[in-house]
SELO-871598 format. One line per 8 residues: number of its first residue (from 1); their letters; for each residue x, y, z of C-alpha. Coordinates in steps of 0.2 Angstrom, whole numbers, always signed. Layout:
BEGIN
NUM	a	X Y Z; ...
// end
This chain:
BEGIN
1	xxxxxxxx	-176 +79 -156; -163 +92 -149; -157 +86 -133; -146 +97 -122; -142 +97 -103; -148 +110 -91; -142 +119 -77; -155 +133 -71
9	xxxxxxxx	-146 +148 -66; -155 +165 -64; -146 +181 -67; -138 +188 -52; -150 +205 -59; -167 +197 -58; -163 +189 -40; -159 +208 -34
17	xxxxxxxx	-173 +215 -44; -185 +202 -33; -178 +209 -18; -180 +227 -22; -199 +222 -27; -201 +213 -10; -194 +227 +2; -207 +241 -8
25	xxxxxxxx	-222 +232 -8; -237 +239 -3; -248 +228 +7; -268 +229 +11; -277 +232 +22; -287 +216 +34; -302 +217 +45; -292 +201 +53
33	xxxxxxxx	-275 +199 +49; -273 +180 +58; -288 +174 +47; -290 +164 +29; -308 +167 +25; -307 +179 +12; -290 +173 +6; -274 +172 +9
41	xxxxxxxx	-268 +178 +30; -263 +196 +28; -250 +190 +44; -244 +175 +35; -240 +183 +19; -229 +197 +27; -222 +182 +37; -217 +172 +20
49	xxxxxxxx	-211 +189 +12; -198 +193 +24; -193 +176 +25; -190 +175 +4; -181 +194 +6; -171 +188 +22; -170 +172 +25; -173 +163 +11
57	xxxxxxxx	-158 +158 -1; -160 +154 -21; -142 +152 -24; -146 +138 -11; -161 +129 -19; -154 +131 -36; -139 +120 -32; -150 +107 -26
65	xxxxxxxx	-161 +106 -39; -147 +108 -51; -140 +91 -42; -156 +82 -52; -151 +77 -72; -162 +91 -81; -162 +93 -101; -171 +103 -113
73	xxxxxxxx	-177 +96 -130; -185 +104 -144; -202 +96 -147; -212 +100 -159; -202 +119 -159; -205 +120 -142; -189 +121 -128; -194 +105 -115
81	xxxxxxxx	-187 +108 -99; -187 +89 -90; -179 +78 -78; -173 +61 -81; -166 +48 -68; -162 +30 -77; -167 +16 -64; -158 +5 -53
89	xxxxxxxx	-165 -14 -54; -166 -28 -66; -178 -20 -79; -182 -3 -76; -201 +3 -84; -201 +20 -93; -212 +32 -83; -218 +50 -86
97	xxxxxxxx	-224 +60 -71; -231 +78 -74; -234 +90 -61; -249 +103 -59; -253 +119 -56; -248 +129 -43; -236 +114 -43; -221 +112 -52
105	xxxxxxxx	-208 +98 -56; -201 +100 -39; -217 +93 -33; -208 +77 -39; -190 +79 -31; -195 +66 -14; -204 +53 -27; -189 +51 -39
113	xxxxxxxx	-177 +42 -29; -191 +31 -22; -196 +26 -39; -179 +23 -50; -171 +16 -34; -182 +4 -23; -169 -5 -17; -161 +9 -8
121	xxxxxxxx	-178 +11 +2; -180 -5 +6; -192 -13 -8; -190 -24 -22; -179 -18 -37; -188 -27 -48; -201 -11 -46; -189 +2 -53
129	xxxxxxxx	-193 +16 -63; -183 +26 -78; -193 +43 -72; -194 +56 -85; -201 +74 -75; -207 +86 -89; -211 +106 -85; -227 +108 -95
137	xxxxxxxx	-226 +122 -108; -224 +139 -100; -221 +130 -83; -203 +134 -74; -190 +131 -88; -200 +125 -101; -204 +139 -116; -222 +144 -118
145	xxxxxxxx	-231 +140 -133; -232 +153 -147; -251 +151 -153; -265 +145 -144; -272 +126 -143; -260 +118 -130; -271 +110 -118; -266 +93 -109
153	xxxxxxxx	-275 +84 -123; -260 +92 -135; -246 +89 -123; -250 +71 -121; -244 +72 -138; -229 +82 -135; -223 +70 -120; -227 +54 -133
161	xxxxxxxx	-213 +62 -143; -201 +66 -129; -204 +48 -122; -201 +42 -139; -184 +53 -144; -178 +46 -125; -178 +28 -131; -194 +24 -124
169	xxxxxxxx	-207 +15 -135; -218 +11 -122; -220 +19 -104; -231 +21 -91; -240 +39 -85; -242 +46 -68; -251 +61 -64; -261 +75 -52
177	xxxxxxxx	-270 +90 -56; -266 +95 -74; -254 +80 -75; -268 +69 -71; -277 +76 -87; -263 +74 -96; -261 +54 -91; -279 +50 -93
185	xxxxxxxx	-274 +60 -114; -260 +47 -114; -271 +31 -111; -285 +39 -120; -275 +44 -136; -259 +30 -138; -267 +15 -128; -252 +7 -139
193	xxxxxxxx	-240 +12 -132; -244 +16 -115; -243 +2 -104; -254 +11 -89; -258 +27 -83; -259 +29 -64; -267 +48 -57; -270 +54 -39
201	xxxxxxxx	-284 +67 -47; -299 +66 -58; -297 +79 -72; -312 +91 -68; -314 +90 -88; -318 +72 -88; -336 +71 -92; -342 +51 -95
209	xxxxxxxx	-351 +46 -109; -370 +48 -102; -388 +46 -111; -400 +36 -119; -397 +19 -119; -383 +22 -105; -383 +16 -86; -391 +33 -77
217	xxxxxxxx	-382 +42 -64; -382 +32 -46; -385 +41 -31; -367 +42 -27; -361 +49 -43; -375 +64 -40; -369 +68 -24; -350 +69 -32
225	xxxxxxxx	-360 +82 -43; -366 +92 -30; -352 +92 -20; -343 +99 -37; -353 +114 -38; -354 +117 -20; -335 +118 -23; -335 +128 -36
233	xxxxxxxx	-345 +141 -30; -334 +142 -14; -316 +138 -18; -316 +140 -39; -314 +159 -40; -297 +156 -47; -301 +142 -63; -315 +153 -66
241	xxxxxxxx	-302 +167 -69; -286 +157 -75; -299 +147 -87; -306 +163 -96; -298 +178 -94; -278 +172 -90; -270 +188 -97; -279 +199 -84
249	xxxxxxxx	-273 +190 -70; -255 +188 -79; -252 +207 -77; -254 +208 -60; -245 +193 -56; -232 +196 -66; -228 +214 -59; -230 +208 -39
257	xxxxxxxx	-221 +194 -33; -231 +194 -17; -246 +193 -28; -241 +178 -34; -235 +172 -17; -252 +175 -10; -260 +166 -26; -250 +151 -23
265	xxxxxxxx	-249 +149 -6; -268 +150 -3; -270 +134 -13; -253 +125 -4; -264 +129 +12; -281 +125 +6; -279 +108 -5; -267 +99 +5
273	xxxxxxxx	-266 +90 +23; -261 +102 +34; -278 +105 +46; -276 +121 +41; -258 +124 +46; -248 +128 +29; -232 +126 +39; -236 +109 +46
281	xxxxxxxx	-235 +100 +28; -222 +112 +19; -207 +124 +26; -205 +142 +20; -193 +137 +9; -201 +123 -1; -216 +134 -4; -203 +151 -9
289	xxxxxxxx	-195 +136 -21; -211 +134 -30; -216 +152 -29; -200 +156 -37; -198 +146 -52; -213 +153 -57; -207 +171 -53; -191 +168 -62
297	xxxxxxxx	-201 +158 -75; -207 +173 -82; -220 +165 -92; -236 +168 -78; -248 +171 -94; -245 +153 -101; -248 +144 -86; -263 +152 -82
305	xxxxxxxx	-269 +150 -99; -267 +133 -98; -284 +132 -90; -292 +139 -105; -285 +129 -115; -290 +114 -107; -310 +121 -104; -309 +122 -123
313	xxxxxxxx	-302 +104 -127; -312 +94 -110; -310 +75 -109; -326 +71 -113; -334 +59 -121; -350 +59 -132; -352 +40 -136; -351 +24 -126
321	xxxxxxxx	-332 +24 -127; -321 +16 -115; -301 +17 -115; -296 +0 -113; -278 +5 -107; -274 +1 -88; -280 +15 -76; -274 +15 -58
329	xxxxxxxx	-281 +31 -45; -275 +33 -28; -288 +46 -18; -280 +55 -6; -292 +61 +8; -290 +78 +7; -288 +80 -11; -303 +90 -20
337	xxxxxxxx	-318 +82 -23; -315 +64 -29; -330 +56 -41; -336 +36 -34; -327 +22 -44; -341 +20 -54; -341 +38 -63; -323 +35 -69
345	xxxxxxxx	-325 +16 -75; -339 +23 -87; -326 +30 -98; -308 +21 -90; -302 +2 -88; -302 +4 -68; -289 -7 -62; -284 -2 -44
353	xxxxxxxx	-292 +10 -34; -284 +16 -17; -290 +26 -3; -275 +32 +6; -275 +35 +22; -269 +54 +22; -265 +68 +11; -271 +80 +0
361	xxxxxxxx	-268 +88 -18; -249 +88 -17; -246 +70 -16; -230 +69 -22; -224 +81 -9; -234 +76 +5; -234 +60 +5; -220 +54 -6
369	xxxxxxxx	-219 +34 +0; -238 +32 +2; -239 +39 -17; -223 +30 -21; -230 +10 -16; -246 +16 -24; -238 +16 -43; -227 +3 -38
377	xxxxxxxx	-241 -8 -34; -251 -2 -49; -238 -4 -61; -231 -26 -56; -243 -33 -63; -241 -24 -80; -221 -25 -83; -226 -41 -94
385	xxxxxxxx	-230 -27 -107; -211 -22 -107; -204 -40 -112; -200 -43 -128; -208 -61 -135; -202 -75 -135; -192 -83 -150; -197 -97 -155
393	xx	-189 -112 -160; -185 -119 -176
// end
C-alpha cells in the first residue's frame, strides 16, 4: 500500500474562480422568500452566499483541518484520502469511521479527540480509540473510481485493506448514512476480522431475510414501512435523482456552487436537530466547510453516483442469514425513519440498542460526546477480541 502524507491546499485560482461564481449568480424567483416548503429559503441561501463571498475564510478552515494527520494510500489504484489519530491509553482498539452524504470526514473532527483520547475528557483510558477517518471514493480528497461497481458493499473491502496496510488485523466500525452501510458490509463480509460494527443509521438498503418459514412482519415493523414510504414520497426527491440519474444532476451542481450550497444545506436543516433553525445546530462556517470540499472536490458525479451504485448492490438478504458479528445502533430522535429492534435483529447480532435523547442525522457533529459514550459503551465489553492468547505453560 502507498502511504503518503497530506496537506489539502487549493489553488489560490480556484478559490478566486469560486468568488467570481458567487458575486454573478443569478438567483430565482420565491413566492415566499422566508419559507422552506418547497426547498431550500430563497433568504437564507443569499444570506449563506454572501457570508462564503465575504465572510467566510478557506485559507482559515484549511489550516485547521490541515492540523488533523491526513494521508492518501493507493488502494486497490485508487488515491485514499484518510485521517489517522493513534490513541492515548493502555490498549488502544483500531476503529474506522466513515462519514455520509452531504457529510464529509469533517463530520468526524469533534468525535476524534473524544475517542483516541478519553482521558483528556474525563473518561477511562482504557476506552481509547486508534481512529482511522477515510473520504469514500469521489468524496473531498479521495479520487473517484474509474468504472462503475463502487457501492458501500465494494468499499467495505477497500477500507479491509486500508485497515489492514495501517497495521490493523482486526478493528471495529462506526458509521451513519452511507458509513452505516458500509459498517454493516464490514460485519457482514469479514465477521473475522471485525470485532464490532457500531451505526447511528439503518442503511435504507438493508432489506431482512423474509418469507416462508420466516417470523412475519409485526405490527411495529409495518408501521416502520409505512412511515418509509411516507418519507419517501415527501423528503426522497433527491436519492430518487442521485440513485438513477447522478450525471444529470452533476452538471448543474458542478457548474453553480450555490446550487450545491442550496442541495446540501436543505438536508443540514431538514435531518438534524435544529427545530427547524439550521443556524442553531451548525454555524455559517461549519456548513461553507462541508459545502466546500465538495466544491473543491471536483468530483460531484462520483458522490452522487454512489447512490446508484448502492440501489444496484442493496444489503439484502434472500435466506435466513444472520451476521453473527457484534452490532451496536444508537437512534438519534431526529434521525430519519429508524426501523424497531426487531427488523434489524432478523438479519444482525443486536447487542446494544440506544435511544438517545437528542439529535438528528449528523450525529457526529451534533452531538459529538452523546455519540462518542455510545461506541465507547459498545465497544468494552468486546476489547477481549484484541488480546493476544494466553501462552501456555510447559
Amino acid at each position: 500500500m502507498n502511504l503518503r502524507d497530506f496537506k489539502i491546499h487549493v489553488p489560490d485560482d480556484q478559490i478566486e474562480d469560486l468568488k467570481l461564481r458567487l458575486r454573478t449568480t443569478r438567483f430565482p424567483a420565491s413566492i415566499n422568500a422566508e419559507q422552506w416548503d418547497d426547498g431550500a429559503s430563497l433568504a437564507f441561501i443569499r444570506r449563506l452566499t454572501e457570508h462564503w463571498l465575504n465572510q467566510f475564510d478557506w485559507r482559515v478552515q484549511e489550516a485547521r483541518l490541515n492540523r488533523l494527520p491526513q494521508y492518501l494510500a493507493t488502494v486497490d489504484g485508487l488515491d485514499i484520502h484518510f485521517v489517522h489519530q493513534t490513541g492515548k491509553g493502555p490498549a488502544p482498539m483500531p476503529l474506522v469511521l466513515t462519514h455520509g452524504w452531504p457529510g464529509s470526514f469533517v463530520e468526524m473532527e469533534r468525535i476524534i479527540p473524544l475517542l483516541t483520547d478519553p482521558a483528556a475528557h474525563g473518561h477511562d483510558p482504557a476506552d481509547a480509540f486508534h481512529v482511522v477517518v477515510p473520504s469514500l471514493p469521489g468524496f473531498g480528497f479521495s479520487a473517484a473510481p474509474t468504472s462503475p461497481g463502487v457501492s458501500p458493499y465494494r468499499v467495505a473491502g477497500l477500507w479491509l485493506k486500508l485497515m489492514n496496510g495501517l497495521g490493523y488485523e482486526r478493528f471495529g466500525a462506526q458509521g451513519g448514512d452511507i458509513g452505516a452501510g458500509v459498517s454493516a458490509w464490514l460485519a457482514r463480509r469479514f465477521p473475522e476480522q471485525i470485532i464490532g460494527a457500531h451505526i447511528n443509521y439503518i442503511p435504507g438498503s438493508f432489506r431482512p431475510p423474509l418469507g416462508a418459514g420466516l417470523p412475519p412482519v409485526t405490527a411495529d415493523e409495518q408501521t416502520y414501512l409505512d412511515t418509509v414510504a411516507a418519507w419517501s414520497s415527501a423528503e426522497g426527491a433527491y436519492a430518487a435523482q442521485q440513485s438513477t440519474r447522478p450525471q444529470t444532476l452533476a452538471y448543474g451542481l458542478t457548474d453553480s456552487p450555490v446550487g450545491l450550497a442550496a442541495w446540501i444545506a436543505e438536508k443540514f436543516r431538514t435531518w438534524s436537530d435544529c427545530g427547524g433553525d439550521v443556524e442553531r445546530v451548525f454555524t455559517m462556517d461549519e456548513l461553507l466547510t462541508d459545502i466546500s470540499i465538495y466544491w473543491f472536490g471536483h468530483m460531484l458525479d462520483a458522490s452522487f453516483r454512489i447512490y446508484k451504485e448502492g440501489r444496484l448492490r442493496p444489503l439484502a438478504f434472500e435466506t435466513s442469514e444472520r451476521v453473527a458479528t457484534p452490532l451496536g445502533v444508537a437512534v438519534f430522535p431526529r434521525e430519519l425513519p429508524m426501523p424497531p429492534r426487531s427488523w434489524v435483529e432478523r438479519g444482525f447480532n443486536v447487542q446494544r440498542w440506544t435511544l438517545m435523547p437528542k439529535g438528528g442525522h449528523f450525529a457526529a457533529l451534533e452531538q459529538p460526546e452523546l455519540l462518542a459514550e455510545d461506541i465507547r459503551a459498545f465497544f468494552r465489553p468486546l476489547r477481549h477480541a484484541l488480546r493476544p492468547p494466553a501462552k501456555s505453560g510447559g
